[in-house]
C-alpha positions as CSV (number, residue, x, y, z in Angstrom):
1,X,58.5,15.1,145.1
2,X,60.0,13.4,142.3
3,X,57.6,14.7,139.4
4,X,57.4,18.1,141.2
5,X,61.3,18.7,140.7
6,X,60.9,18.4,136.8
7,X,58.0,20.9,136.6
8,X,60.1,23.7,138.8
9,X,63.1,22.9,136.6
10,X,60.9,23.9,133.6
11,X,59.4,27.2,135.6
12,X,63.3,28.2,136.3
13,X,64.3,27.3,133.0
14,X,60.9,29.4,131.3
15,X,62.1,32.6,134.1
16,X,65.3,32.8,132.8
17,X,64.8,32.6,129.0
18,X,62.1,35.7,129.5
19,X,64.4,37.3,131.7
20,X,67.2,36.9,129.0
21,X,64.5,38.1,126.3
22,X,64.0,41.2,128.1
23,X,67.5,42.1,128.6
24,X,68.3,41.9,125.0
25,X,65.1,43.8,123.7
26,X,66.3,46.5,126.5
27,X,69.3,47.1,124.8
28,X,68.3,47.2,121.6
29,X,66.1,49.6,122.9
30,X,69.5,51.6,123.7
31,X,71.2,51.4,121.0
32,X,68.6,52.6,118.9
33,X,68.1,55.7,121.1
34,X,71.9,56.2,120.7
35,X,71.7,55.9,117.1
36,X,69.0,58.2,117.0
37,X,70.8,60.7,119.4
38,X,73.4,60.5,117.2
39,X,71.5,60.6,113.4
40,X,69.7,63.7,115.3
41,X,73.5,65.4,116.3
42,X,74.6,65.0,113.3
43,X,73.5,68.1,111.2
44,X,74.5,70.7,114.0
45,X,77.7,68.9,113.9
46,X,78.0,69.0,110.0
47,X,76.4,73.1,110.5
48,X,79.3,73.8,113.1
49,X,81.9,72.8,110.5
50,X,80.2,74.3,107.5
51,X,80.4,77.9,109.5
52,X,83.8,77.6,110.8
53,X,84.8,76.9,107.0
54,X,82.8,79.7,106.1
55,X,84.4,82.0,108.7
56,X,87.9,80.5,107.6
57,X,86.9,81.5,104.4
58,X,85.6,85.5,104.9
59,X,88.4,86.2,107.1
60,X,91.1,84.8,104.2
61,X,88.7,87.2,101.8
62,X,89.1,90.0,104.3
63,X,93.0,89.7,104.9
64,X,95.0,93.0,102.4
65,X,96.7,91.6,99.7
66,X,100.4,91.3,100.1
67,X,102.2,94.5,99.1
68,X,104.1,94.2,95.7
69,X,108.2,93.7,96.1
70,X,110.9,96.2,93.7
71,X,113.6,94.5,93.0
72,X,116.4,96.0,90.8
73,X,118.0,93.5,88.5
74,X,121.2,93.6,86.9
75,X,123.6,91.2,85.1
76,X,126.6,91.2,83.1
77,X,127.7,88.7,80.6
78,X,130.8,88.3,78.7
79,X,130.9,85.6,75.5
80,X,133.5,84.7,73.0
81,X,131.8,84.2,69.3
82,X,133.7,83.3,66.6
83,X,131.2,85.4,64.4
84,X,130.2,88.3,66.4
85,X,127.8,89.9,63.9
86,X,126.0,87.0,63.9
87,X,125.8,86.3,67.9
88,X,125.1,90.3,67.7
89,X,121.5,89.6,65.2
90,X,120.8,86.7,67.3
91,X,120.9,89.0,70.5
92,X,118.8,91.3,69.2
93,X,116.2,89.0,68.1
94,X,116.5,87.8,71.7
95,X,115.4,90.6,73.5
96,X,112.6,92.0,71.2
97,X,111.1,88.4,71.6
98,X,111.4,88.6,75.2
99,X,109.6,91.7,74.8
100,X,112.9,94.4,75.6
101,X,115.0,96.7,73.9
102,X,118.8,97.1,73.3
103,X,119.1,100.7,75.5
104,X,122.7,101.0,74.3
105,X,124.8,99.5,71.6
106,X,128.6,99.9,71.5
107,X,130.7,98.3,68.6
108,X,134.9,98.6,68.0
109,X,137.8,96.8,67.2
110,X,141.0,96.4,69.5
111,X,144.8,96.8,68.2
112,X,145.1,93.2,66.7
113,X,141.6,94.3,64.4
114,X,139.4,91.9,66.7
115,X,135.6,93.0,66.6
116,X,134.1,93.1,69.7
117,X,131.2,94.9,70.8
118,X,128.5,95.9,74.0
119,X,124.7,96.0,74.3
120,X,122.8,97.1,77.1
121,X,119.6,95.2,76.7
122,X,116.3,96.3,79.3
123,X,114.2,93.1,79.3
124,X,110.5,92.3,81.8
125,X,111.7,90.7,85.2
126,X,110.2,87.3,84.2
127,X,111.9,86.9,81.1
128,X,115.0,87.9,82.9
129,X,116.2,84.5,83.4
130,X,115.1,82.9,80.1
131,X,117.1,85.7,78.7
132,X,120.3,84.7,80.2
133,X,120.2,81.6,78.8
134,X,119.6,82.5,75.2
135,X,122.4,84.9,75.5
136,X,125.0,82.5,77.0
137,X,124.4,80.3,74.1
138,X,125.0,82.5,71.9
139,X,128.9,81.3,72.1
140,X,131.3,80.7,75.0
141,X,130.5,81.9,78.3
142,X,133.6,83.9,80.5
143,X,132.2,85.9,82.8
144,X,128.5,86.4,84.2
145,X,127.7,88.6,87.1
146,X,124.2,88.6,88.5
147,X,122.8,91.0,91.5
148,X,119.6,91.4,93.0
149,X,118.9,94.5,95.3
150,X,115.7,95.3,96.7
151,X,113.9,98.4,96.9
152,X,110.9,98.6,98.3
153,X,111.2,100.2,101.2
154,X,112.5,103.2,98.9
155,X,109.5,103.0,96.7
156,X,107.1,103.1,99.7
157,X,108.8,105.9,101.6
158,X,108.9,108.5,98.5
159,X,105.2,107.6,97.9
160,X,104.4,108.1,101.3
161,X,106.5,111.8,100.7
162,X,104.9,112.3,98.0
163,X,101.3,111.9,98.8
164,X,102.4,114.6,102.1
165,X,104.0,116.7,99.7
166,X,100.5,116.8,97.6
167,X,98.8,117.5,100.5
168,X,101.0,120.3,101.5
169,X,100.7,121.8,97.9
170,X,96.7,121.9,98.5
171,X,96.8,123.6,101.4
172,X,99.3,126.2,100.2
173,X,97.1,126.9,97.3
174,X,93.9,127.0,99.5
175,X,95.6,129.8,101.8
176,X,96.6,131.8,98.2
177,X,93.1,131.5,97.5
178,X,91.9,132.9,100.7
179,X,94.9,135.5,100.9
180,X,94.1,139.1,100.8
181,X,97.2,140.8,101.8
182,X,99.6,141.6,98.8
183,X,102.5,140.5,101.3
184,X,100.8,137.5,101.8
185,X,100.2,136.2,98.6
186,X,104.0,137.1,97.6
187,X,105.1,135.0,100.6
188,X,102.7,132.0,99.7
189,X,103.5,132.1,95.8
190,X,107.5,131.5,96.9
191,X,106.0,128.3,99.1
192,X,104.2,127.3,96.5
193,X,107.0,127.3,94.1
194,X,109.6,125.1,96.6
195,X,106.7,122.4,97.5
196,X,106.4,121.9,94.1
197,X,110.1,121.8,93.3
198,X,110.2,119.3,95.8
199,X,107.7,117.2,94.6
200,X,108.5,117.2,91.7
201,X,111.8,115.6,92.6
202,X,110.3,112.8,94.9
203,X,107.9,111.9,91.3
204,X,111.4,111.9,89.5
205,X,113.0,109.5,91.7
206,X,110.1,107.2,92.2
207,X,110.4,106.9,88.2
208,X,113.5,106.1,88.3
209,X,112.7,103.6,90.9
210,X,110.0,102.0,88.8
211,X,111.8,102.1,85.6
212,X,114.8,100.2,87.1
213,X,112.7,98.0,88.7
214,X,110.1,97.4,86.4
215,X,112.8,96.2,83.3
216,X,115.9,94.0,84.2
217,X,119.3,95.4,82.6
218,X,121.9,92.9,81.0
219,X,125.2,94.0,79.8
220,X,126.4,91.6,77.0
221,X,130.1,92.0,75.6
222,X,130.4,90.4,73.0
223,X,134.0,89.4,71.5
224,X,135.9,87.2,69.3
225,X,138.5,84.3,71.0
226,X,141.5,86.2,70.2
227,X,139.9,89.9,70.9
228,X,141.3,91.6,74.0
229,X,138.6,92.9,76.8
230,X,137.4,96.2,76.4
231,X,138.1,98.7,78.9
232,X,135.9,99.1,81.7
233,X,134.8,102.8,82.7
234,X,135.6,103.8,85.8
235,X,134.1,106.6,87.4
236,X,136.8,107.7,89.4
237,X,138.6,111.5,88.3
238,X,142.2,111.0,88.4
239,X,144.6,113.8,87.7
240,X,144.9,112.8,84.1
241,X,141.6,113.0,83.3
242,X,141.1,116.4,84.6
243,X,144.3,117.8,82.7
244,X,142.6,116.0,79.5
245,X,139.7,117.6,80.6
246,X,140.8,121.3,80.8
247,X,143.1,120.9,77.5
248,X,140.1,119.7,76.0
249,X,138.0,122.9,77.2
250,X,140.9,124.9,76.4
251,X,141.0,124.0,72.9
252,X,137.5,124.4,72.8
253,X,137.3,127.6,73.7
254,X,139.8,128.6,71.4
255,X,138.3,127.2,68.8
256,X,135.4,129.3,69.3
257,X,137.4,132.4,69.4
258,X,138.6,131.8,66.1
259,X,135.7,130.8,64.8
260,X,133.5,134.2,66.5
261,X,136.7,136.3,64.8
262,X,136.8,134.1,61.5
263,X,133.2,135.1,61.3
264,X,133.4,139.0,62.2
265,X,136.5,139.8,60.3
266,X,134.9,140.2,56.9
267,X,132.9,143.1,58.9
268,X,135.9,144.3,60.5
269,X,137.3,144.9,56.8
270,X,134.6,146.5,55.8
271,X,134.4,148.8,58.4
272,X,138.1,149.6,57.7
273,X,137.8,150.4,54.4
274,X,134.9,152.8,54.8
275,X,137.1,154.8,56.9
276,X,139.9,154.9,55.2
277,X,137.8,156.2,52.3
278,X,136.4,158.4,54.4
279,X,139.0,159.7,55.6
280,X,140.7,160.8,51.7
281,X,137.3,162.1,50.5
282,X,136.5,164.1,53.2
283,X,139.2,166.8,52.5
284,X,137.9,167.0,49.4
285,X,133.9,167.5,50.5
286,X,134.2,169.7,53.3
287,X,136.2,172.9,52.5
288,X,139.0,173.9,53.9
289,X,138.8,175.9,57.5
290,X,139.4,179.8,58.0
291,X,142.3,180.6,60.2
292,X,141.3,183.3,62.6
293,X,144.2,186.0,63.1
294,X,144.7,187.2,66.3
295,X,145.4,190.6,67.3
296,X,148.9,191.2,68.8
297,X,148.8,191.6,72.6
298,X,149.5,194.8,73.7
299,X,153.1,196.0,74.8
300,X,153.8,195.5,78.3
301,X,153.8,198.9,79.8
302,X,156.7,200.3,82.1
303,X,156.1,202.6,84.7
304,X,158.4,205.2,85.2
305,X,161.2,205.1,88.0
306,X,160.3,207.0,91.0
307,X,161.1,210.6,91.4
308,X,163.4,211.4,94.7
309,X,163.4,214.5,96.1
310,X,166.3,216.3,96.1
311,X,167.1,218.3,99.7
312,X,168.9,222.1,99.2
313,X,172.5,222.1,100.0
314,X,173.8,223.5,102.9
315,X,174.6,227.1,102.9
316,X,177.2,226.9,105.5
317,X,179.7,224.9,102.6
């Protein structure tokens, strides 16, 4: 019994070291095949993502383009320049380097001799800002006003008019075409004419649209320290102004009179003198004219008084 015991201990002891072995070799075994399953998933994984990117990426090719905005700038600026000729050059130089033009130019003197002057300068959009800047160092900044105002739902209504309006033009000429009737063609040539008055209008306001909106406008006044403001039109008709008005029209006219009369009185004389002369040598070119004697009328003739009859006296007297 003794020596048995150490022989089954090493039988147990041999059991579980292969029954140990075979464990671990089993899940190796498993984690390989997980590996595996997973070295194997991997590419459709990696494919799923490449083609969700790719659809990410058509439908950002497919979505429209964002629809341009119209914005109407404007800005006023007031500096004080001890040498306003100079800040006027420098201005200039400004804009045309900025790519813009001076639209307007406006140069005078108050009471006290002060030069002072006002440019109306049309500049890109995107050099807008820059040129603010350069002109407020020109000198001493006073006053800046700056607005924004957005347009485009102007711009797209009046092209949206205006392509209907083309459309309406075709079809009017396509009837004229087809038109027969003398009546009819009348009728459709007065259509004609309208739509097209009307279009024409819509393409004038959408260039106005685009020309405001396609170049910024800056007002610059310009003025020395001591100079005094210039005054600021105002569109408002008073009373005064229409009296200056009317006086102004009066004299005007008048002034034309004179000038249409200034202008015809040399004929006027001339045409006086002819017939004055004509009348002193026409007695003398035409002879004189015959007076015709007329018989006497005949004496009114009487008739003679009635004869009465005279009855025979009585015989018994």
């Amino acid at each position: 019994m003794t020596a048995k015991r150490p022989a089954l201990l090493a039988t147990a002891l041999l059991a579980a070291a292969l029954a140990l072995t075979g464990c671990s070799s089993g899940g190796g075994d498993g984690s390989k095949a997980t590996r595996s399953d997973r070295n194997a998933a991997a590419p459709e994984a990696a494919d799923r993502e490449a083609g969700s990117v790719q659809q990410q990426d058509t439908a950002k090719a497919e979505d429209p383009a964002p629809a341009p905005t119209h914005i109407i700038r404007t800005a006023s600026l007031t500096v004080t320049a001890d040498d306003v000729p100079g800040a006027l050059a420098e201005a200039r130089t400004a804009v045309e380097t900025a790519g813009g033009y001076v639209a307007d130019e406006t140069t005078d003197r108050d009471a006290d001799g002060n030069e002072r002057s006002r440019l109306t300068l049309r500049v890109p959009p995107q050099e807008y800002d820059a040129l603010l800047e350069d002109l407020a160092g020109l000198g001493k900044p006073v006053e800046r006003k700056v607005s924004a105002k957005d347009v485009t739902d102007q711009v797209v209504d009046v092209e949206s008019r205006i392509r209907t309006q083309r459309a309406s033009v075709d079809r009017i000429r396509e009837l004229m075409d087809s038109a027969t009737d003398l009546s009819d063609v009348v009728s459709l040539e007065s259509e004609l004419s309208s739509r097209q008055a009307d279009l024409e209008a819509l393409q004038a306001r959408l260039e106005s649209l685009e020309s405001r909106t396609g170049m910024a406008t800056v007002t610059l006044a310009l003025r020395e320290p001591d100079a005094k403001p210039a005054p600021e039109k105002n569109d408002e008709t008073t009373i005064g102004d229409a009296l200056a008005g009317g006086w102004d029209a009066f004299t005007a006219t008048l002034r034309w009179i004179i000038i249409v009369l200034g202008a015809a009185l040399p004929f006027a004389a001339t045409a006086l003198l002819l017939w004055l002369l004509w009348r002193t040598v026409r007695p003398r070119l035409l002879p004189a004219p015959r007076l015709r004697t007329r018989p006497a009328p005949p004496a009114p003739v009487t008739p003679p008084p009635p004869v009465t009859a005279q009855t025979p006296a009585d015989d018994t007297k």
